[in-house]
Structure formats: C-alpha cells, structure tokens
Backbone as CSV, one residue per row, in Angstrom:
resi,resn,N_x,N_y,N_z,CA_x,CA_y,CA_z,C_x,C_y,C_z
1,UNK,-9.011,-1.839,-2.656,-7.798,-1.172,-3.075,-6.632,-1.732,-2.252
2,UNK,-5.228,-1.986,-2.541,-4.085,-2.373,-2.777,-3.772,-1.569,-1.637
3,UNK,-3.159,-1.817,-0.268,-2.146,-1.416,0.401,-1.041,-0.307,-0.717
4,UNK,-0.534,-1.056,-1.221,0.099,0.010,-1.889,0.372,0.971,-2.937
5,UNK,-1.015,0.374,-3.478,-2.159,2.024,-3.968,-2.383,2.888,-3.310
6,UNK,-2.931,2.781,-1.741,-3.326,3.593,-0.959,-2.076,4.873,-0.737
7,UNK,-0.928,3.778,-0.412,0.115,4.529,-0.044,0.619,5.557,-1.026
8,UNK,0.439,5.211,-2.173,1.061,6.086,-3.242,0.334,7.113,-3.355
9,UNK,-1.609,7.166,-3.266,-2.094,8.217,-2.828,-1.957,9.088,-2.101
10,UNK,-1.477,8.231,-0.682,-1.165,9.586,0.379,0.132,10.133,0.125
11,UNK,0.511,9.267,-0.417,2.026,10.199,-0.841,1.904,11.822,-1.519
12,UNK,1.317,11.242,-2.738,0.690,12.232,-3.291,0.051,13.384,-2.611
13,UNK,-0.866,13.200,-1.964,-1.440,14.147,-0.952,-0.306,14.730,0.027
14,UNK,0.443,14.545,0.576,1.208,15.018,1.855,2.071,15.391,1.143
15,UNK,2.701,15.503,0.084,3.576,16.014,-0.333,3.174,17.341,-1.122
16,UNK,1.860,17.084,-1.914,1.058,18.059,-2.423,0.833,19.307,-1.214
17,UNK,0.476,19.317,-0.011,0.134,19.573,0.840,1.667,20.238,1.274
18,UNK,2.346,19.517,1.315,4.025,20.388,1.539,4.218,21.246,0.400
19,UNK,3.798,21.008,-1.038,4.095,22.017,-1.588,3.211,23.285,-1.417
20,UNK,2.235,22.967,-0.901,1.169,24.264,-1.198,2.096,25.110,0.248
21,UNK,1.727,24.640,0.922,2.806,25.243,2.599,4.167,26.019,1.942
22,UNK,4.942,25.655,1.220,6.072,26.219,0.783,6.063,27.255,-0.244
23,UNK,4.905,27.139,-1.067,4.419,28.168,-2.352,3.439,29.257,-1.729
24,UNK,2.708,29.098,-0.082,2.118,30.431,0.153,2.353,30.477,1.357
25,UNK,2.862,29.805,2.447,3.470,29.704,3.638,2.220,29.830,4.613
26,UNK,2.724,30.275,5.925,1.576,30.500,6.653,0.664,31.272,6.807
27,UNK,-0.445,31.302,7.498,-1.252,32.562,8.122,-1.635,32.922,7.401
28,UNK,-2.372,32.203,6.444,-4.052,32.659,5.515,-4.958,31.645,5.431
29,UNK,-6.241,32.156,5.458,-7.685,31.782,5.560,-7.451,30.134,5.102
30,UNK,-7.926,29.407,5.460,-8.308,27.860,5.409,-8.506,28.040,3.811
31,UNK,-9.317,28.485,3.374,-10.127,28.794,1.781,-8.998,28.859,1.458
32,UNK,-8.030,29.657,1.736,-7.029,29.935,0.298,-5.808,28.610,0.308
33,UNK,-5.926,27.759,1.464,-5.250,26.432,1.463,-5.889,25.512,0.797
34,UNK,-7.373,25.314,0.766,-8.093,24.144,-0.043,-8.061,24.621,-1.236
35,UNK,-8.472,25.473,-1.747,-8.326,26.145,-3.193,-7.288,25.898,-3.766
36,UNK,-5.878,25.946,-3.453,-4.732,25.382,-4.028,-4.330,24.350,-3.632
37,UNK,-4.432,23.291,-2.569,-4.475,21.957,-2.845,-5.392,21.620,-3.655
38,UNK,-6.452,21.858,-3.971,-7.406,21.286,-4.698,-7.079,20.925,-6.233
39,UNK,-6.367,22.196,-6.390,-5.213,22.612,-7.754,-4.417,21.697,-8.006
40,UNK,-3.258,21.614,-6.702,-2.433,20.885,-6.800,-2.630,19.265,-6.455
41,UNK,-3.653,18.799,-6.078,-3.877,17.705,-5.930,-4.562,17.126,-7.874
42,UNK,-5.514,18.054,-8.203,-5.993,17.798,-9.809,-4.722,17.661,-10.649
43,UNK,-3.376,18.531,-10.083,-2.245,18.616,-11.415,-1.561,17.098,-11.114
44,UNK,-1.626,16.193,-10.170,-0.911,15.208,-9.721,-1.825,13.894,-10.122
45,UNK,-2.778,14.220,-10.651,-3.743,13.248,-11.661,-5.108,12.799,-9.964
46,UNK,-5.635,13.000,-9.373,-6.347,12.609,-8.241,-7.481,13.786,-8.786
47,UNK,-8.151,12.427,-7.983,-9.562,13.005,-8.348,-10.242,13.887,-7.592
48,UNK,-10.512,14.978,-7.157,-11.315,15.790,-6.112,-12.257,16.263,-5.807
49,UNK,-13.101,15.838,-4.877,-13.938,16.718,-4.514,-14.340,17.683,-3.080
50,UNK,-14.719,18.381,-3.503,-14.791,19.911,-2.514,-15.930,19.781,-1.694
51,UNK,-15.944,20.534,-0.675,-17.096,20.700,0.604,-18.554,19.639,0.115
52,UNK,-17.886,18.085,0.553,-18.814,16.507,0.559,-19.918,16.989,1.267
53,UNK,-20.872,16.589,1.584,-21.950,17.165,2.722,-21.450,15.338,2.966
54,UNK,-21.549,15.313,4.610,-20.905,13.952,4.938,-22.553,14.359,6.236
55,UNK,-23.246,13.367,6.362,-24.736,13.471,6.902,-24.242,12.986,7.919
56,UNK,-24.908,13.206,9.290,-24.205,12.629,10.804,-25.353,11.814,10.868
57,UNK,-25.281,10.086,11.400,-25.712,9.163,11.819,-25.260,9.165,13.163
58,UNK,-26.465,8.972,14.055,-26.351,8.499,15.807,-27.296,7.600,15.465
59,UNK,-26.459,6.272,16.337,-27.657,5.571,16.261,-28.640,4.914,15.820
60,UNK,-27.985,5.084,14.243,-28.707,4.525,12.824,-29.678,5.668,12.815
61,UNK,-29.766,6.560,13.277,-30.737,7.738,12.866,-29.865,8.724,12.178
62,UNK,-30.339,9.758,11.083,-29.994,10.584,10.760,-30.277,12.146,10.951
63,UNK,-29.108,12.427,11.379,-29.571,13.815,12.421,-29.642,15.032,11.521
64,UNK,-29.936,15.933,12.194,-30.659,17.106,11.142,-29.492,18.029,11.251
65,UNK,-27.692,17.595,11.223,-27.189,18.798,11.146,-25.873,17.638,10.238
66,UNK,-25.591,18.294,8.796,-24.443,18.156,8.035,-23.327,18.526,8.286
67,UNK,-22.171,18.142,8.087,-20.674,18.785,7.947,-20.479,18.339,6.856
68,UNK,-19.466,19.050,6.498,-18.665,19.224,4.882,-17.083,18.369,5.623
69,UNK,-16.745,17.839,4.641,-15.385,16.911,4.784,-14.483,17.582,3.189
C-alpha cells in the first residue's frame, strides 16, 4: 500500500475519532467509544473489525494468553 493511501486512511480515522469525542464527549465506558467509532468509521467507507484476538508470540512460541486489538 501507497504512502498516500495510508495517509488518507488515517485521516479518516482521527478525524472519525474527533467526531465521535464531539458527538458524546467525555467520561463514558471505552464500549460506548468503540461502538460508535465502529459506526462512524463503516459510514466513511473502511472496513472494520471488532475485538481481533491478536495471539502473543515470545520467542517464536505461542503463549497461552490472547489480547483483543
């Protein structure tokens, strides 16, 4: 991907991300911030997906505890 593909993505995102901040402001649950970026990132044509299981590698081994990205 294109340097300035990338950029036009994050554009998209950080600005998406300013609007959600300005449409419910501060000081609520994480959940109710991804839930409407998620929104507002789908209405801006991007593709999304929600809680990835991203597997932790040490070492070329794979360890027995997941995080979500």
């Amino acid at each position: 991907m294109k340097k300035s593909e990338l950029d036009k993505i994050a554009s998209k995102i950080v600005n998406a991300a300013f609007d959600v901040h300005k449409e419910i402001g501060p000081g609520l649950l994480e959940s109710v911030y991804q839930i409407c970026l998620i929104k507002e990132l789908k209405n801006r044509g991007l593709k999304v997906e929600s809680q990835v299981i991203v597997p932790v590698v040490y070492k070329g081994e794979i360890l027995s505890k997941d995080f979500y990205r």
